[in-house]
PyMOL Python script that loads the backbone (N, CA, C, O; Angstrom):
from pymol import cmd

cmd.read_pdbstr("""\
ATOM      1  N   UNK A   1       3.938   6.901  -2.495  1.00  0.00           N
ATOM      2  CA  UNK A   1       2.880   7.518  -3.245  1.00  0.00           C
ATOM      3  C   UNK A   1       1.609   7.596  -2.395  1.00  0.00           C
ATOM      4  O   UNK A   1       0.932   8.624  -2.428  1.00  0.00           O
ATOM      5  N   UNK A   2       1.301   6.687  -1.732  1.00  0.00           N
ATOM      6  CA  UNK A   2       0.099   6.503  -0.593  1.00  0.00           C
ATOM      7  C   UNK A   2      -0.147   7.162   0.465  1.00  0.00           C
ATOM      8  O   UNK A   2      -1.240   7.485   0.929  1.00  0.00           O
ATOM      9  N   UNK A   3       1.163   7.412   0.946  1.00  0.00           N
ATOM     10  CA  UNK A   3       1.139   8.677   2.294  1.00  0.00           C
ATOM     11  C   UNK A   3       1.377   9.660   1.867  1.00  0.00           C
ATOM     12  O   UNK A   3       1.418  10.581   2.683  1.00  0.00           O
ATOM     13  N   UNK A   4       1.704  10.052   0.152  1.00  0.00           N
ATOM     14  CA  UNK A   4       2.359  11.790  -0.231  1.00  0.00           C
ATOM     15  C   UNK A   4       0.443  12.096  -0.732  1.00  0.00           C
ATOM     16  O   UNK A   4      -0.037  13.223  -0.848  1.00  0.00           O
ATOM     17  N   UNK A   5      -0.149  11.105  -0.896  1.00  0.00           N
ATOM     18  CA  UNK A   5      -1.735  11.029  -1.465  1.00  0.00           C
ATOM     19  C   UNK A   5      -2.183  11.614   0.090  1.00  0.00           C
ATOM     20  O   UNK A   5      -2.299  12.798   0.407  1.00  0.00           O
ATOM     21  N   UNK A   6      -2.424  10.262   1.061  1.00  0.00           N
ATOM     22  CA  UNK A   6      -2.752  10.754   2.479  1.00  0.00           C
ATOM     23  C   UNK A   6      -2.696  12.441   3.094  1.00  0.00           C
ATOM     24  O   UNK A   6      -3.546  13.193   3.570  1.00  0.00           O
ATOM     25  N   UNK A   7      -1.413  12.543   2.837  1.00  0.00           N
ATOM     26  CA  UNK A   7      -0.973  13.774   3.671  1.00  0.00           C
ATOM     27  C   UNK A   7      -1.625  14.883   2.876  1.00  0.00           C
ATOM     28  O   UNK A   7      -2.166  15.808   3.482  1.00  0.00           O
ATOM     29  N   UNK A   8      -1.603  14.839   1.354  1.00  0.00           N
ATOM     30  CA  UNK A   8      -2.426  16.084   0.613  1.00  0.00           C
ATOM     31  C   UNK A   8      -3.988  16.054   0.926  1.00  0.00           C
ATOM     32  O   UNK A   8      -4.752  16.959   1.261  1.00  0.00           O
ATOM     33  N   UNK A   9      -4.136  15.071   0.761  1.00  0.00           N
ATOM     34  CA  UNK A   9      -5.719  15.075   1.549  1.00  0.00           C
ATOM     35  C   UNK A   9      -5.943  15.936   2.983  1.00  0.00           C
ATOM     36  O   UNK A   9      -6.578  16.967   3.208  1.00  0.00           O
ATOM     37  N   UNK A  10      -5.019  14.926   3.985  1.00  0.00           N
ATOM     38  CA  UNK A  10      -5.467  15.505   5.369  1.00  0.00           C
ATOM     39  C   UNK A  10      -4.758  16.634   5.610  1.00  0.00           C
ATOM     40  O   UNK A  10      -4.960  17.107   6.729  1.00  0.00           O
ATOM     41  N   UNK A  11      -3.688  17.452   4.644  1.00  0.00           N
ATOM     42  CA  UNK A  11      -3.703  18.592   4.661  1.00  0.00           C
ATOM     43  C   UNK A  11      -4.695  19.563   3.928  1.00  0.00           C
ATOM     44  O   UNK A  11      -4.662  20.752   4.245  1.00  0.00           O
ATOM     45  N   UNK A  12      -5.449  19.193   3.104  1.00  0.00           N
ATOM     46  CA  UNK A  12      -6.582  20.057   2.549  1.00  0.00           C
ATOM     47  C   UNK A  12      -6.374  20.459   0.999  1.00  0.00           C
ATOM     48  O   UNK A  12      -6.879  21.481   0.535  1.00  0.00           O
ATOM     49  N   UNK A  13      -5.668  19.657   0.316  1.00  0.00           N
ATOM     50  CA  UNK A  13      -5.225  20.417  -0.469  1.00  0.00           C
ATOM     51  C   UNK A  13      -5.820  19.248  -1.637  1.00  0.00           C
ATOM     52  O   UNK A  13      -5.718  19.831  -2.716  1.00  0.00           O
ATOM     53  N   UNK A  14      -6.295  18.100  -1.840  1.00  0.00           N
ATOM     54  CA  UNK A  14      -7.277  17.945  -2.121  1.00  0.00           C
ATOM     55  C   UNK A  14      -9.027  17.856  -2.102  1.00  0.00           C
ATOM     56  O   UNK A  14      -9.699  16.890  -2.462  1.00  0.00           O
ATOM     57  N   UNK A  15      -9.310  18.603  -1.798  1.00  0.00           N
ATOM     58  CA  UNK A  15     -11.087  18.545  -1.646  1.00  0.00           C
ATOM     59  C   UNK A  15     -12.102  17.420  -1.219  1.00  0.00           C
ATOM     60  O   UNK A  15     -11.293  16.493  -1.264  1.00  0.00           O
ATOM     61  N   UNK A  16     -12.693  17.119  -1.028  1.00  0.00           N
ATOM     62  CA  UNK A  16     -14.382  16.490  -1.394  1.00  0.00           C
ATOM     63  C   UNK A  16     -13.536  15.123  -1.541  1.00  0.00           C
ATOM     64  O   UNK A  16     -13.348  14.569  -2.624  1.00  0.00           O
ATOM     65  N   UNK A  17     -12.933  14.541   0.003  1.00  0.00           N
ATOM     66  CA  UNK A  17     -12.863  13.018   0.155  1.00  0.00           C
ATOM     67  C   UNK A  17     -13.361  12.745   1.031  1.00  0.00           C
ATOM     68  O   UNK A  17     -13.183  13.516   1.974  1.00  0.00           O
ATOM     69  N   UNK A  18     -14.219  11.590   1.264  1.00  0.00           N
ATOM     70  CA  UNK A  18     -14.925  11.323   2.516  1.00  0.00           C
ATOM     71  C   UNK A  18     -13.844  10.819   3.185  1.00  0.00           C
ATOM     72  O   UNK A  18     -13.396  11.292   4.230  1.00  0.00           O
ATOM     73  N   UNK A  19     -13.296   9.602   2.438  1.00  0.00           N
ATOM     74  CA  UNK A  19     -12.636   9.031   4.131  1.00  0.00           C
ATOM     75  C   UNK A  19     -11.129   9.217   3.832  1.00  0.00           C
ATOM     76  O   UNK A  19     -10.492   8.286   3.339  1.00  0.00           O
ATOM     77  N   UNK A  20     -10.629  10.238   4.080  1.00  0.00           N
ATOM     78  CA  UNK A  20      -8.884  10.358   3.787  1.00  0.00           C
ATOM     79  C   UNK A  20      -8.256   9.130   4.449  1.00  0.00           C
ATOM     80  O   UNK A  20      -7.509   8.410   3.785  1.00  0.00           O
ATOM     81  N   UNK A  21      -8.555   8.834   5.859  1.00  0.00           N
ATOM     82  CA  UNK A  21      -7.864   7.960   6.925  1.00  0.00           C
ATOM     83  C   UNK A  21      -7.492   6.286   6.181  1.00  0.00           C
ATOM     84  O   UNK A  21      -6.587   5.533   6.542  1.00  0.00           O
ATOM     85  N   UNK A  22      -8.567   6.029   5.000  1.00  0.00           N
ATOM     86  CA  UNK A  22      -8.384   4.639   4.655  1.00  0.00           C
ATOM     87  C   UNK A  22      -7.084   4.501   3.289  1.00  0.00           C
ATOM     88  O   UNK A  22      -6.816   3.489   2.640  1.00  0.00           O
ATOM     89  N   UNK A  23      -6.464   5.874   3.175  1.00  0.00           N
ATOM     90  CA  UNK A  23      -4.828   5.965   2.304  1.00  0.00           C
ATOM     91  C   UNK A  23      -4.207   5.598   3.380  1.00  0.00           C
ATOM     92  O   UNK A  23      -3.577   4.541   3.411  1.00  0.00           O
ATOM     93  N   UNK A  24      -4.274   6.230   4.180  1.00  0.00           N
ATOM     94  CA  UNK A  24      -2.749   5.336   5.278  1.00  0.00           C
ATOM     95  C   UNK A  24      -2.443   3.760   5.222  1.00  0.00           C
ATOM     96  O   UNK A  24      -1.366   3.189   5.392  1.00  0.00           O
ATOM     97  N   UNK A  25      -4.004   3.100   4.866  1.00  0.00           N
ATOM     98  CA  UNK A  25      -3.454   1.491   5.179  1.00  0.00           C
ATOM     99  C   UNK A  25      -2.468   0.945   4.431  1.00  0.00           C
ATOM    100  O   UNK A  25      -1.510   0.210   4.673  1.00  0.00           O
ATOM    101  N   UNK A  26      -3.084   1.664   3.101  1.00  0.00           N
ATOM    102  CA  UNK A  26      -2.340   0.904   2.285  1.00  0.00           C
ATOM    103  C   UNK A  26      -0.780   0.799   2.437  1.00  0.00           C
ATOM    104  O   UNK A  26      -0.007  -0.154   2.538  1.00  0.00           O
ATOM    105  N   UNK A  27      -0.591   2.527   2.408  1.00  0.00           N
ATOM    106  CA  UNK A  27       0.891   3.356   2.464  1.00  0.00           C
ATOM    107  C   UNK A  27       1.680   2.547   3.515  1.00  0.00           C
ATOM    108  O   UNK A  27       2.864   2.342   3.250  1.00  0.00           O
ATOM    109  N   UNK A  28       1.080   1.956   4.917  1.00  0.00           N
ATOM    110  CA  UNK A  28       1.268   1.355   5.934  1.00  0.00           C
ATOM    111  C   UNK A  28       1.964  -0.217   5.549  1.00  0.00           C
ATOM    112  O   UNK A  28       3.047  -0.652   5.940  1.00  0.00           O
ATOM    113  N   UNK A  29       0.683  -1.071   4.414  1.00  0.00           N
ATOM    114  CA  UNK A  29       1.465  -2.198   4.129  1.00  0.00           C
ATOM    115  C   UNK A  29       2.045  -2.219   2.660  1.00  0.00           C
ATOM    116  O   UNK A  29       1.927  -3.310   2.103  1.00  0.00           O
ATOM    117  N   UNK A  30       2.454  -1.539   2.166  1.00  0.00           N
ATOM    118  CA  UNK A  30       3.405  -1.170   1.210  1.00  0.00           C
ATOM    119  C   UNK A  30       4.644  -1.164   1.995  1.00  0.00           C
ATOM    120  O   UNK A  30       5.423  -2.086   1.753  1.00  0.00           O
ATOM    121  N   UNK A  31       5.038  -0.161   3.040  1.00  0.00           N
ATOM    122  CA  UNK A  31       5.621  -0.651   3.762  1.00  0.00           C
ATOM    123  C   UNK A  31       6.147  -1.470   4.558  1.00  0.00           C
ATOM    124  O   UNK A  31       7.333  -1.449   4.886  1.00  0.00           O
ATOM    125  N   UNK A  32       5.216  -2.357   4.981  1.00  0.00           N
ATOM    126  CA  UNK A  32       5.558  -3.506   5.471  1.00  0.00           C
ATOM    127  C   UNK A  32       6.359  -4.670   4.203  1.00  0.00           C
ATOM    128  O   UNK A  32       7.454  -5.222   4.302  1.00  0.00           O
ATOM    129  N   UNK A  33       5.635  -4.731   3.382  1.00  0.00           N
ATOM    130  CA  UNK A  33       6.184  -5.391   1.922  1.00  0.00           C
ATOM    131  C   UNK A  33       7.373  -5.334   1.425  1.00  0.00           C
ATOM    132  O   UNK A  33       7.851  -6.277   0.795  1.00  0.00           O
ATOM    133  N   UNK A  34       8.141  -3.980   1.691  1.00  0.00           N
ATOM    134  CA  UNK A  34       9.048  -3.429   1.760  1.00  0.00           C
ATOM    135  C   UNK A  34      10.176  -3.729   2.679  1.00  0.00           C
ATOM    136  O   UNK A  34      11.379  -3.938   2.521  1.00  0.00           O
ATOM    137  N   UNK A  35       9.532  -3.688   3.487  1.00  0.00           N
ATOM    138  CA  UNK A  35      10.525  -4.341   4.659  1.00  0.00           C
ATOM    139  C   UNK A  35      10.724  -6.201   4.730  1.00  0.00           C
ATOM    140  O   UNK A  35      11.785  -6.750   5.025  1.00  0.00           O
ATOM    141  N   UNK A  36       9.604  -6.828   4.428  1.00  0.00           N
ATOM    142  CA  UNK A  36       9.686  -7.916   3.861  1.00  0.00           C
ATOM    143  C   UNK A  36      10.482  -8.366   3.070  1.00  0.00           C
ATOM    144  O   UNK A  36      11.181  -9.318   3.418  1.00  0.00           O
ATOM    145  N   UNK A  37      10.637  -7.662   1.430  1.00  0.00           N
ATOM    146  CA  UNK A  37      11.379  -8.005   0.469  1.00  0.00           C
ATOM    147  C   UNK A  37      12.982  -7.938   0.846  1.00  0.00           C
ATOM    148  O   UNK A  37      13.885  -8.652   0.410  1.00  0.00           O
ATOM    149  N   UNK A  38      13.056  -6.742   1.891  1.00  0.00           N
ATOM    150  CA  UNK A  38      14.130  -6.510   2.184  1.00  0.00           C
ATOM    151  C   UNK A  38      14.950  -7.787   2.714  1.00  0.00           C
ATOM    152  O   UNK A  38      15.899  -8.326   2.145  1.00  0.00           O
ATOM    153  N   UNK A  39      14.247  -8.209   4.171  1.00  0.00           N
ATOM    154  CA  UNK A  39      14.430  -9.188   4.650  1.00  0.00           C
ATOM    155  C   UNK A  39      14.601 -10.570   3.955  1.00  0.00           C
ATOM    156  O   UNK A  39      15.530 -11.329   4.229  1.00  0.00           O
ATOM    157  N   UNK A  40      13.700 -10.822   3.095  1.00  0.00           N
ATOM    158  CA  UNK A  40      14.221 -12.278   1.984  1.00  0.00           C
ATOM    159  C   UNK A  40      15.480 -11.830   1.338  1.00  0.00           C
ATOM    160  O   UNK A  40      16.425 -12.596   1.527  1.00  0.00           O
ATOM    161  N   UNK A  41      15.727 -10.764   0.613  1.00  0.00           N
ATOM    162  CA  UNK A  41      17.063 -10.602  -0.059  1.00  0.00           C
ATOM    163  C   UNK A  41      18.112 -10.779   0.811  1.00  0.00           C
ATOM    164  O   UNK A  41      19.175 -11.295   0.466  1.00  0.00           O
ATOM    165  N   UNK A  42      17.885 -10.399   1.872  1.00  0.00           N
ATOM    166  CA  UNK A  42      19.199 -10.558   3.433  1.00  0.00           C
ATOM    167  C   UNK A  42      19.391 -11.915   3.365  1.00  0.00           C
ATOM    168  O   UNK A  42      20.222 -12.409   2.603  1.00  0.00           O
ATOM    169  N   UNK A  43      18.554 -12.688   4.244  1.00  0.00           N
ATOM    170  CA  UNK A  43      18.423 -13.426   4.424  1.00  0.00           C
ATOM    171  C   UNK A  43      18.530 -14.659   3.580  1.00  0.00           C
ATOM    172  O   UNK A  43      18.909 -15.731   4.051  1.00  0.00           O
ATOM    173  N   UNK A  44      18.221 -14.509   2.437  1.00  0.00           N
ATOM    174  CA  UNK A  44      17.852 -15.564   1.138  1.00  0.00           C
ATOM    175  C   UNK A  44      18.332 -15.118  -0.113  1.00  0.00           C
ATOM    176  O   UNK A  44      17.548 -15.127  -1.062  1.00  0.00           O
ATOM    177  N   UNK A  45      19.681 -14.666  -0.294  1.00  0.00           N
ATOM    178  CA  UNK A  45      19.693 -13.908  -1.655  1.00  0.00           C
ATOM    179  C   UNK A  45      19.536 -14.324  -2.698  1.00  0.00           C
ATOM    180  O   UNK A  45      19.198 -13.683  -3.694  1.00  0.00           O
ATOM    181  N   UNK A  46      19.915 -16.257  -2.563  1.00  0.00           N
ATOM    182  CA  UNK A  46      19.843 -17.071  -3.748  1.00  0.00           C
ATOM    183  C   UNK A  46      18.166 -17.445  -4.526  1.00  0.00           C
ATOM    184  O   UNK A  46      17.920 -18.159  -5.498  1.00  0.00           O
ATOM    185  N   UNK A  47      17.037 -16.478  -3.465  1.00  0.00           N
ATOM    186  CA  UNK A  47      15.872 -17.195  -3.903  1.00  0.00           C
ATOM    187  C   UNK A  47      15.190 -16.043  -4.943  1.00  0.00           C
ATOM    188  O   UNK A  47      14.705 -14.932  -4.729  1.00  0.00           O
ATOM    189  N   UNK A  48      15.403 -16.911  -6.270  1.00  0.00           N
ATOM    190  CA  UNK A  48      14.716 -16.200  -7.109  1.00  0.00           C
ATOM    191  C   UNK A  48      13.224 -16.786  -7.593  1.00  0.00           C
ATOM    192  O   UNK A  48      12.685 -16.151  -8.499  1.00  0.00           O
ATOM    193  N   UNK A  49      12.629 -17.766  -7.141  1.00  0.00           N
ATOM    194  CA  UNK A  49      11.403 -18.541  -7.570  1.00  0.00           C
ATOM    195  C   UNK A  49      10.903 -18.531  -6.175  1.00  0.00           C
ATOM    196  O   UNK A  49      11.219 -19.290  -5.259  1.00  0.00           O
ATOM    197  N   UNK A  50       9.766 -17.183  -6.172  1.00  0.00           N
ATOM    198  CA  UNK A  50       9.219 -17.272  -4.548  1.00  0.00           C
ATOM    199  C   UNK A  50       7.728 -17.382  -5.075  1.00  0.00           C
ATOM    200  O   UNK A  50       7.278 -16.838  -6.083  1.00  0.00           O
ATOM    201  N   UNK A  51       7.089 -18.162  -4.225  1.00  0.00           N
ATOM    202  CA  UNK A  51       5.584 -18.612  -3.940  1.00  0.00           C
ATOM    203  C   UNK A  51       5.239 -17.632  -3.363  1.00  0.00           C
ATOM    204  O   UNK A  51       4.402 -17.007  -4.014  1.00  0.00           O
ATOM    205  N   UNK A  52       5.537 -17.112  -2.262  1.00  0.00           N
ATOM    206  CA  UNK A  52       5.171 -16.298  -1.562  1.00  0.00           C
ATOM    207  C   UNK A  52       4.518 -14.989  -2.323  1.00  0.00           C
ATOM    208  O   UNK A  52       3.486 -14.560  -1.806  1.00  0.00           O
ATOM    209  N   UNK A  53       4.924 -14.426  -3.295  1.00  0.00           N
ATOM    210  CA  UNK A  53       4.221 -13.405  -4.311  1.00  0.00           C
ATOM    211  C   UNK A  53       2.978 -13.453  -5.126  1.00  0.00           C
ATOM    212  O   UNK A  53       2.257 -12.575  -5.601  1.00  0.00           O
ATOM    213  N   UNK A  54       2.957 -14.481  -5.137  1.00  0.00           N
ATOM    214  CA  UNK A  54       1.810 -15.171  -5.640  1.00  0.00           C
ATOM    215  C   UNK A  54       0.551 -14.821  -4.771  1.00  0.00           C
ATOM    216  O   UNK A  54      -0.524 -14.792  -5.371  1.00  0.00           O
ATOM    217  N   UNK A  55       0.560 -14.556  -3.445  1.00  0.00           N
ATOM    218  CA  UNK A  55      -0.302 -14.001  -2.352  1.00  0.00           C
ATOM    219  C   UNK A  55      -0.012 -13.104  -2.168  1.00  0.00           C
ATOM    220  O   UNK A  55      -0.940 -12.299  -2.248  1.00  0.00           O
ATOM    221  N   UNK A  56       1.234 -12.547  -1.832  1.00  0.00           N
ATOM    222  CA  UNK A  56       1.372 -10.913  -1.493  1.00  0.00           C
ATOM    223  C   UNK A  56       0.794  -9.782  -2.428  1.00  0.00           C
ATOM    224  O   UNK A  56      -0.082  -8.955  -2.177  1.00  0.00           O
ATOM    225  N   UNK A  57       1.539  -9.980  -3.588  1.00  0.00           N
ATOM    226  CA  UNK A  57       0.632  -9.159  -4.447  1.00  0.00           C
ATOM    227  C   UNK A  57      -0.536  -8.878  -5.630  1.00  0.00           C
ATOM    228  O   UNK A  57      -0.514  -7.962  -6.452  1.00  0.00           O
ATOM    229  N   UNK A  58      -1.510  -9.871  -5.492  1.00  0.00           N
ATOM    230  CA  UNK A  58      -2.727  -9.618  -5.430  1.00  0.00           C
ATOM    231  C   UNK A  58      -3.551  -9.259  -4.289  1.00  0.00           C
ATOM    232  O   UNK A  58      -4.733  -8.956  -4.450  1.00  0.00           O
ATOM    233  N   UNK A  59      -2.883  -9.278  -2.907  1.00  0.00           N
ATOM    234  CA  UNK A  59      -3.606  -8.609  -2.222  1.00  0.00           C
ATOM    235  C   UNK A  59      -3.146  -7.654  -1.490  1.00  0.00           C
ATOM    236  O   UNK A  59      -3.535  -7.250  -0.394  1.00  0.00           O
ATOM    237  N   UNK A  60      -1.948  -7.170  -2.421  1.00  0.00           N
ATOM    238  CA  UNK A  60      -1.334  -5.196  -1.966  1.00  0.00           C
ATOM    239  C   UNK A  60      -2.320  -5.037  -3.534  1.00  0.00           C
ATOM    240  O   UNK A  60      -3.264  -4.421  -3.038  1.00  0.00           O
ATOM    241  N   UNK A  61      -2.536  -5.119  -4.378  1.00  0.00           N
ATOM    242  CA  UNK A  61      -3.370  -4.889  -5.146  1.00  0.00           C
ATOM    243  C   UNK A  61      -4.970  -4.612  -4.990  1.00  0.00           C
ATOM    244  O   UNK A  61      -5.264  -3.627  -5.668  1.00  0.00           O
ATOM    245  N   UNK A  62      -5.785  -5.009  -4.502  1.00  0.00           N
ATOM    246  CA  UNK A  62      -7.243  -5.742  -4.214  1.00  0.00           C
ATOM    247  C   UNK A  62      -6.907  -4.219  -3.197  1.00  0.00           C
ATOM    248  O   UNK A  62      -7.606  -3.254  -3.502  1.00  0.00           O
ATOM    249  N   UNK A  63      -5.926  -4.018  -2.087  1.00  0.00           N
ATOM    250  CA  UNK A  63      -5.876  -3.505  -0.825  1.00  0.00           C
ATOM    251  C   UNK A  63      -5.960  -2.093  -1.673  1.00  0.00           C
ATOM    252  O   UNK A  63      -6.890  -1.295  -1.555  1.00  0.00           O
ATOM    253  N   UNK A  64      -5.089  -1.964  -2.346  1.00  0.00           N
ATOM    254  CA  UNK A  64      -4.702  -0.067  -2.714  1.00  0.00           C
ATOM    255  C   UNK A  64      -5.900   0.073  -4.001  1.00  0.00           C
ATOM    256  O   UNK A  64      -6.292   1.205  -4.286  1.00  0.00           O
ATOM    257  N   UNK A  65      -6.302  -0.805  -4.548  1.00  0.00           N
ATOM    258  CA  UNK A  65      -7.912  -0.447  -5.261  1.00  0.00           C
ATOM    259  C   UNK A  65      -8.980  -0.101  -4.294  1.00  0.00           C
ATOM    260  O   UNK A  65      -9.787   0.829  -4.298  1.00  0.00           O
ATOM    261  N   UNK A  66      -8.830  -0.870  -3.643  1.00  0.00           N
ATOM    262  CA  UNK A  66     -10.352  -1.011  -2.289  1.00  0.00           C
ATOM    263  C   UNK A  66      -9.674   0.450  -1.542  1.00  0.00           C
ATOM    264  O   UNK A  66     -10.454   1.046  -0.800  1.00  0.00           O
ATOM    265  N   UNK A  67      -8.962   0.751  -1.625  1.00  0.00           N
ATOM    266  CA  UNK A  67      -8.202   2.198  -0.916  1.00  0.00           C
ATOM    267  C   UNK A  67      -9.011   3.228  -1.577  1.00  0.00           C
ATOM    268  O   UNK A  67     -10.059   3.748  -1.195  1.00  0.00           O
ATOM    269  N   UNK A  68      -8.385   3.405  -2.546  1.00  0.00           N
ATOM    270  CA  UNK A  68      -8.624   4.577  -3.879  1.00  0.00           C
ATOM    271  C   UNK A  68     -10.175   4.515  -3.858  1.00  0.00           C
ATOM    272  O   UNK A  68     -10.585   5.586  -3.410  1.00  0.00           O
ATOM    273  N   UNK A  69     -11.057   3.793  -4.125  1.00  0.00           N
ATOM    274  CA  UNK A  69     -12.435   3.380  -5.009  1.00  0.00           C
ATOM    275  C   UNK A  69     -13.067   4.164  -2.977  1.00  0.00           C
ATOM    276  O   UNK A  69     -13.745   5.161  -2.733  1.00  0.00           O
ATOM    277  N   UNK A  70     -12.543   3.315  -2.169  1.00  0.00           N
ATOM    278  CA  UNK A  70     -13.588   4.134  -0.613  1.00  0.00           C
ATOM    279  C   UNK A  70     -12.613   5.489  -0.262  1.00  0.00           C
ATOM    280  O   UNK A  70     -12.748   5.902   0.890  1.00  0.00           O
ATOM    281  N   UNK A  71     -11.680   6.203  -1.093  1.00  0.00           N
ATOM    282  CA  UNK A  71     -11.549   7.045  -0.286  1.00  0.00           C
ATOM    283  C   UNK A  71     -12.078   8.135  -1.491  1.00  0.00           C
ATOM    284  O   UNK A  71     -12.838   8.984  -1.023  1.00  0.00           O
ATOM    285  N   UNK A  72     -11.897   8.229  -2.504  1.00  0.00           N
ATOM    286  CA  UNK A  72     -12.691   8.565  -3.139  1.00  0.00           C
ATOM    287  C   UNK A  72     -14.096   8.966  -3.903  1.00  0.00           C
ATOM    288  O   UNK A  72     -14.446   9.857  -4.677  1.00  0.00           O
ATOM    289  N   UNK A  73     -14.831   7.605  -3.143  1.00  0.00           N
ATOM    290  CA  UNK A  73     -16.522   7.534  -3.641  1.00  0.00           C
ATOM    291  C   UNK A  73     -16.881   8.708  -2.924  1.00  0.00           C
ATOM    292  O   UNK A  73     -16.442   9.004  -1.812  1.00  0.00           O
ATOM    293  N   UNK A  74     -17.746   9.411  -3.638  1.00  0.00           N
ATOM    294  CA  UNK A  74     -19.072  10.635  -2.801  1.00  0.00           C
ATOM    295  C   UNK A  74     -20.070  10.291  -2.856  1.00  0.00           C
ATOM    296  O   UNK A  74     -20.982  10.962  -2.372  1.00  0.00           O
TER     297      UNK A  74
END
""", "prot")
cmd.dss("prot")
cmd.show_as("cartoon", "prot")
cmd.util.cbc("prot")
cmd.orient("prot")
């Protein structure tokens, strides 16, 4: 959703954004997260009580608000 956002921007096809470039980060560690989760399920299939989420996503959260709110402000 973050890079199909990105790419309509820096193709022009949404208007009046100052900073298009700060959608990629997110789209970037969404991905990474992704590849993460992947890796614990490989690796760890039996772990269903992870700590680790508890940090990850409040701050893919905090990250893709703070995205939206500066790529958006005029």
């Amino acid at each position: 959703m973050h890079l199909a956002l990105w790419a309509a921007v820096r193709g022009g096809r949404i208007p009046a954004v100052r900073h298009p470039h700060v959608l990629f980060v997110p789209a970037l560690v969404w991905l990474a997260y992704a590849a993460w989760e992947w890796l614990v399920l490989v690796k760890s299939p039996e772990a269903n009580i992870r700590v680790d989420c508890l940090i990850i996503w409040p701050l893919l959260a905090l990250l893709t608000l703070w995205a939206a709110v500066r790529a958006f402000r005029s």
